[in-house]
Residue, then its C-alpha position, 0 to 999 in steps of 0.5 A: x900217216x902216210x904221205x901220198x904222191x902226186x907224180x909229174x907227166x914226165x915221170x917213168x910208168x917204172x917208177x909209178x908201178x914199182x911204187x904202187x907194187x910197195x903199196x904207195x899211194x899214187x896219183x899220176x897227173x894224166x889219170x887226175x887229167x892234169x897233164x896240161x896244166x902249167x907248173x903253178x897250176x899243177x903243184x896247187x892241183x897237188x896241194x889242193x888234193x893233199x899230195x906231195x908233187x914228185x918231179x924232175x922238171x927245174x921249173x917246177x923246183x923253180x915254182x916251189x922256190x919261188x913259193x917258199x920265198x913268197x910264203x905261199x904255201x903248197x903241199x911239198x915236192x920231192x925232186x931228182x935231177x933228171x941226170x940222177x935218176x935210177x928206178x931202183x934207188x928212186x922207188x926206194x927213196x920214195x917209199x921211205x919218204x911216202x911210208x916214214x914221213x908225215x904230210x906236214x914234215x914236206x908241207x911248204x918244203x921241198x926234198x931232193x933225191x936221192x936221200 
């Protein structure tokens, strides 16, 4: 089964569009109007819905950090530096991540782009 995405605020409509475009299944915090929740509260919306949080934000790998430490459980998340993001090669890493992956090869892990 395919995973499905939850992305960040910050994250580029690009991305968002390209992936869609490939059928993935995407969810952006401003439609879910989760746009102002903070990083701890944001990666449990994700989870509550089943979604891996795609993000570039280091607070939010911080929060998940701190999770995975904690044995708090949380659905994944997928992060890329903001210095290493390129919309082609991240849509293409995400689609490979979203289609080949199951929900419980990232749950309470974290992955880091580019693959």
């Amino acid at each position: 089964m395919a995973i499905a995405l939850y992305m960040d605020v910050h994250i580029p409509k690009a991305i968002t569009v390209g992936l869609r475009f490939r059928g993935v299944d995407i969810l952006i915090a401003q439609e879910d109007n989760a746009a102002e929740l903070d990083d701890a509260a944001l990666l449990d919306r994700a989870s509550s819905l089943g979604r891996v949080l795609f993000t570039f934000d280091d607070d939010l790998l911080a929060e998940a950090n701190k999770r995975q430490s904690e044995d708090i459980a949380f659905a994944g998340l997928i992060y890329i530096h903001l210095l290493d993001v390129s919309i082609g090669p991240c849509i293409e890493d995400l689609e490979i991540i979203a289609k080949a992956a199951e929900a419980e090869d990232l749950a309470n892990r974290v992955e880091f782009l580019p693959l």
